[in-house]
C-alpha positions in Angstrom: 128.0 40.8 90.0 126.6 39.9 86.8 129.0 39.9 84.5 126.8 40.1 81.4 124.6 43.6 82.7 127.1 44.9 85.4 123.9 44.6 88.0 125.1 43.9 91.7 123.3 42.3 94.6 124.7 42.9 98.1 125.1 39.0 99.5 126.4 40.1 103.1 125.9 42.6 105.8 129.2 41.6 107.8 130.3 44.2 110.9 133.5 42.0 111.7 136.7 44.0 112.6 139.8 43.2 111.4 138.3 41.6 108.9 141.4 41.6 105.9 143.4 38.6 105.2 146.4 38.9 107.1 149.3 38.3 105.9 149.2 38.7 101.9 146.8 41.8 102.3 145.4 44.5 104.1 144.4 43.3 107.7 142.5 46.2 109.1 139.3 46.3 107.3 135.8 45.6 108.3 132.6 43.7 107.1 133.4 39.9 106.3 136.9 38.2 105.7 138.4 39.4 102.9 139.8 36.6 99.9 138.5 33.7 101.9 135.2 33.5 100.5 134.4 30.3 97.9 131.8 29.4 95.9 129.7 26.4 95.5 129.2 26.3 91.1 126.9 23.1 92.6 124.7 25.3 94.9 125.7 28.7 93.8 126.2 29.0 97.7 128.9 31.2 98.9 130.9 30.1 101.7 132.4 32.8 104.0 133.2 33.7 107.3 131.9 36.6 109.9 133.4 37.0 112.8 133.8 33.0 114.6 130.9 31.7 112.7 130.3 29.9 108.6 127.6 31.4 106.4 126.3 30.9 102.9 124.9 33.0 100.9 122.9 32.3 97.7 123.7 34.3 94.3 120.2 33.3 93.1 118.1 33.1 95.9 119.9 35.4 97.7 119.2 33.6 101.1 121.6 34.0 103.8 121.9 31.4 106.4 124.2 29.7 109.4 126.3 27.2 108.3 128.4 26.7 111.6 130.5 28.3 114.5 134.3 27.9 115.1 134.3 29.4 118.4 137.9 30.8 119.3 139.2 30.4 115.9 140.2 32.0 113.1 140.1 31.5 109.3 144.0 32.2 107.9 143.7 31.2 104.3 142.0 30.6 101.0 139.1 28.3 101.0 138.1 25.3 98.4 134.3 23.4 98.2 134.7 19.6 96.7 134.0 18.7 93.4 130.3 17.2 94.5 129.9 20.5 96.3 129.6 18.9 99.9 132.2 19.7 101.6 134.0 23.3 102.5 137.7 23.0 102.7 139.4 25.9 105.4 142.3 26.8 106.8 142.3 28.1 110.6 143.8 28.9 113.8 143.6 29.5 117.2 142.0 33.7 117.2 144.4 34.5 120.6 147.8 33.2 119.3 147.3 33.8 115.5 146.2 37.4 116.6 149.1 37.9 118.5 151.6 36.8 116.5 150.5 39.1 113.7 151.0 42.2 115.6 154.2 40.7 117.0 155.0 40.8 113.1 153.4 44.0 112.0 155.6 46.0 114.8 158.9 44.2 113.9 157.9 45.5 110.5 157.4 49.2 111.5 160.7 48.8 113.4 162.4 48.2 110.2 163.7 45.0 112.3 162.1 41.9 110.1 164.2 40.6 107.7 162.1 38.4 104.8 164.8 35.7 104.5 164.7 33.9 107.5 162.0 35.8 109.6 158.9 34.7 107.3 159.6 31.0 107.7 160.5 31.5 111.4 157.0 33.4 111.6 155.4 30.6 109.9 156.8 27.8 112.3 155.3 29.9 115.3 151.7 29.7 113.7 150.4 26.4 114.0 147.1 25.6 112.3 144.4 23.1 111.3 143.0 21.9 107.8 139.3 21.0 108.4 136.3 20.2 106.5 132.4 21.2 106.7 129.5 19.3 105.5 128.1 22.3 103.1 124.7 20.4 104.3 124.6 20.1 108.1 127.6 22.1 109.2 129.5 18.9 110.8 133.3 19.6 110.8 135.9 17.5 110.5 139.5 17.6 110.8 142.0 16.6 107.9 145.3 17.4 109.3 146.9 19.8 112.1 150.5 21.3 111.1 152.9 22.8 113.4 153.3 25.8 110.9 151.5 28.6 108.9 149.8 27.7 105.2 147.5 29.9 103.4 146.1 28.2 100.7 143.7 24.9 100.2 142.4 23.7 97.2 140.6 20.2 96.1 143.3 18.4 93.9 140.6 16.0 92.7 137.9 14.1 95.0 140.0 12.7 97.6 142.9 14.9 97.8 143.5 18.6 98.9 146.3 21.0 97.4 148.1 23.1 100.0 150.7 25.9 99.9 153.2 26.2 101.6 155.4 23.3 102.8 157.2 23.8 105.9 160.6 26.0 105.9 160.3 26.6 101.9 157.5 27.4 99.1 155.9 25.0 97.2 152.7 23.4 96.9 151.9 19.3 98.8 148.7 17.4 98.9 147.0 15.4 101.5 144.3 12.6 101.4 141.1 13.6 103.2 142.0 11.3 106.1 145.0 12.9 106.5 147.5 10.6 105.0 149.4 10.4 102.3 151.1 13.6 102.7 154.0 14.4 99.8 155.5 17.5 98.1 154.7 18.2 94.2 157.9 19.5 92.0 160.2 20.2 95.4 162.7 22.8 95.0 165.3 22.5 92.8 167.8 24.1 90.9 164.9 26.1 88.9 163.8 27.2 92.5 160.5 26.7 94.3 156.7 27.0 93.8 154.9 30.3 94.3 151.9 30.2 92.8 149.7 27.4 90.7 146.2 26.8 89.7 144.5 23.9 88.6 143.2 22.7 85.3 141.5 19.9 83.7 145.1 19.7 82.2 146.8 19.7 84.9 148.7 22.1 87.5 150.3 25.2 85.9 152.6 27.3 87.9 155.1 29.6 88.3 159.0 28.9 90.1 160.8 31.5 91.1 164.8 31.3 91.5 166.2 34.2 93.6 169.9 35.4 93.6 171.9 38.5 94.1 170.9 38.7 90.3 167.5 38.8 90.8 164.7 36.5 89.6 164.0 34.1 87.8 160.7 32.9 86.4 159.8 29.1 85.3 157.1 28.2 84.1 155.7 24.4 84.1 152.9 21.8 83.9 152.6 19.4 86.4 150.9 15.9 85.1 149.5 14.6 88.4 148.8 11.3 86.8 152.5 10.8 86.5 154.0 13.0 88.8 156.5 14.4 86.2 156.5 18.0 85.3 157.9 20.2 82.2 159.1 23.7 82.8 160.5 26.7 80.5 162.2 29.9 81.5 160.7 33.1 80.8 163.5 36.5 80.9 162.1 39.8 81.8 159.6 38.8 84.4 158.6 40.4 87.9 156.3 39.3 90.1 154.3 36.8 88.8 150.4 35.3 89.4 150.0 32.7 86.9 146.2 33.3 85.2 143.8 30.4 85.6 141.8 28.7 82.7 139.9 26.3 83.4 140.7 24.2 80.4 144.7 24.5 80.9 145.1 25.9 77.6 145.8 29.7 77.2 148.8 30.2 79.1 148.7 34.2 80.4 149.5 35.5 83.4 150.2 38.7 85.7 153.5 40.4 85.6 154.5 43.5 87.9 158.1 44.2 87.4 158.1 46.9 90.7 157.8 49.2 87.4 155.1 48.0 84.7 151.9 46.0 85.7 150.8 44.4 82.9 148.7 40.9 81.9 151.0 39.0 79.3 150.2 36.2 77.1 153.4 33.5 76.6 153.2 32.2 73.1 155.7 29.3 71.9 157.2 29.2 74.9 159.1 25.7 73.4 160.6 27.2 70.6 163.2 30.2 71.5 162.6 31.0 67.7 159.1 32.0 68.4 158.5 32.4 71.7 156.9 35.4 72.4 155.3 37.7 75.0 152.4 39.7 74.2 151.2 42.7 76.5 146.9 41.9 76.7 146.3 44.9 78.7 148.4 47.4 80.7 147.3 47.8 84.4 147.8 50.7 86.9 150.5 50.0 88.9 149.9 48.5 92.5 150.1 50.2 95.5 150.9 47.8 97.7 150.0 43.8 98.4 148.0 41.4 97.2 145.0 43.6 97.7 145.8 45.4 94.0 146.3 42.2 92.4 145.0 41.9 88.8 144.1 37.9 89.8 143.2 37.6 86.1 140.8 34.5 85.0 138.8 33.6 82.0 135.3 33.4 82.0 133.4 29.9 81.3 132.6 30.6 77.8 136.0 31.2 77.2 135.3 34.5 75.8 136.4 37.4 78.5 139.2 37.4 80.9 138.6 39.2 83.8 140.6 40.8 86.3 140.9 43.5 89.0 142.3 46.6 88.5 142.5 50.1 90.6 140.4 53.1 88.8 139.4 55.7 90.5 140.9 55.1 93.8 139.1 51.1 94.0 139.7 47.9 92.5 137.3 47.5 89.9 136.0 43.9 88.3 137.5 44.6 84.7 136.8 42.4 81.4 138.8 41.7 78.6 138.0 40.1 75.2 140.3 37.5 74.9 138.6 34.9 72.7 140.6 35.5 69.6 143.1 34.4 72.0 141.9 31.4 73.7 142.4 27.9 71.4 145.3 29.1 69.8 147.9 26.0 69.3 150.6 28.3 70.4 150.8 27.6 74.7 151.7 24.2 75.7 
């Protein structure tokens, strides 16, 4: 999609079945796999996955070529490319027991008989998976790390490093040296709860805790310094469900809210100073159906003048924009 003249050009012609991201959204779709694609900003390659093979497909060039196979297994989780753009980061498993042990899941769910608290972790610690790399050049995968549980998310940290969520038994987010050392949590739990979402900046990791109780939630935000290892968080009232919006620079601090009632992308504005601290309401959203397929997954743009999200018109998620840059270098985040 070019976002400057709305003009599309179809990348893929993927027939694989099943083809959603199970378990954050919908499963049962076909063509390629859903929210595990990534790009290459060095290449302008995108990496994604059809049926037990890699591809790439060029936003310029538009070629589409074979990357690599992973017979019998299956991709499980979002996908990062290295700084230097060679190497593919990806989470997978083995097709037969991953498979199986969603559909083991899905029918305790119609049966009304899977309970979150305790049955998601135990679910995770039945799903053992791998962490691997790919040569972006000649397909040549490694391995980084194999885990006796279920995680859905890996990221670059920096060049040697990877970002993962979840840890074992909990939320949170841990990192891992390419050779599979060094493994440690960031920000464990704690008394302002656990990690549930974060994204990287040049100015470091922002991200959203969540502290549940019979009372309900409760949202912190907070700035992890990875040179130091210390982090600074604030409590924001009157929050849902929260995806924490991703600029690249780590300055404008907005993020998605759904409350189970309102769907809206907020701005937080002094959130140091309980005199000033305010929420602003950027743009009001339908509300979402279900999962993280109706996500707003809000971002700003590289010239720091549009924020764009996804938002349900018409039936579809649509690639929305929003002019934010009134907004953007503000001294009024963190």
């Amino acid at each position: 999609l070019d976002t400057e003249t709305g003009e599309i050009a179809q990348l893929t012609d993927g027939r694989t079945r099943e083809s959603g991201w199970a378990i954050w959204c919908e499963p049962h779709l076909r063509g390629i796999y859903n929210h595990l694609t990534a790009l290459n900003v060095v290449t302008n390659d995108a990496f994604y996955f059809q049926d037990e093979e890699v591809r790439a497909a060029n936003l310029i060039t538009l070629e589409n070529r074979h990357v690599c196979d992973i017979p019998g297994r299956i991709s499980i989780g979002q996908t990062g490319l290295s700084p230097n753009g060679k190497a593919f980061a990806f989470i997978h498993a083995d097709r037969e027991h991953f498979t199986q042990g969603y559909s083991e899941r899905e029918a305790l769910q119609n049966m009304k008989r899977f309970e979150w608290e305790g049955g998601h972790q135990g679910w995770r610690n039945s799903v053992p998976c791998t962490i691997s790399l790919i040569d972006t050049e000649s397909g040549h995968i490694r391995d980084v790390i194999e885990l006796d549980y279920h995680v859905h998310h890996v990221f670059y940290l920096d060049a040697d490093r990877l970002l993962v969520n979840h840890p074992k038994d909990t939320h949170g987010m841990w990192i891992v040296n390419l050779d599979g050392s060094g493994v440690r949590t960031l920000r464990p739990e704690d008394e302002h709860g656990s990690i549930v979402h974060q994204v990287v900046t040049a100015n470091g990791i922002y991200y959203e805790a969540v502290k549940r109780s019979d009372n309900g939630r409760e949202n912190w935000f907070g700035r992890y310094d990875v040179a130091t290892d210390t982090w600074d968080e604030v409590q924001m009232d009157g929050l849902g469900y929260v995806h924490t919006g991703f600029d690249p620079a780590g300055k404008f601090l907005f993020f998605e809210n759904d409350d189970g009632g309102t769907h809206q992308i907020l701005s937080a504005h002094h959130p140091h100073d309980l005199d000033r601290y305010e929420l602003r309401v950027l743009k009001t959203l339908t509300p979402i159906q279900r999962g993280q397929r109706f996500h707003a997954h809000p971002f700003l743009a590289p010239n720091r003048k549009q924020l764009f999200y996804t938002e349900v018109i018409d039936g579809f998620s649509q690639v929305c924009a929003l002019d934010v840059e009134d907004l953007v270098d503000l001294d009024e985040y963190w």
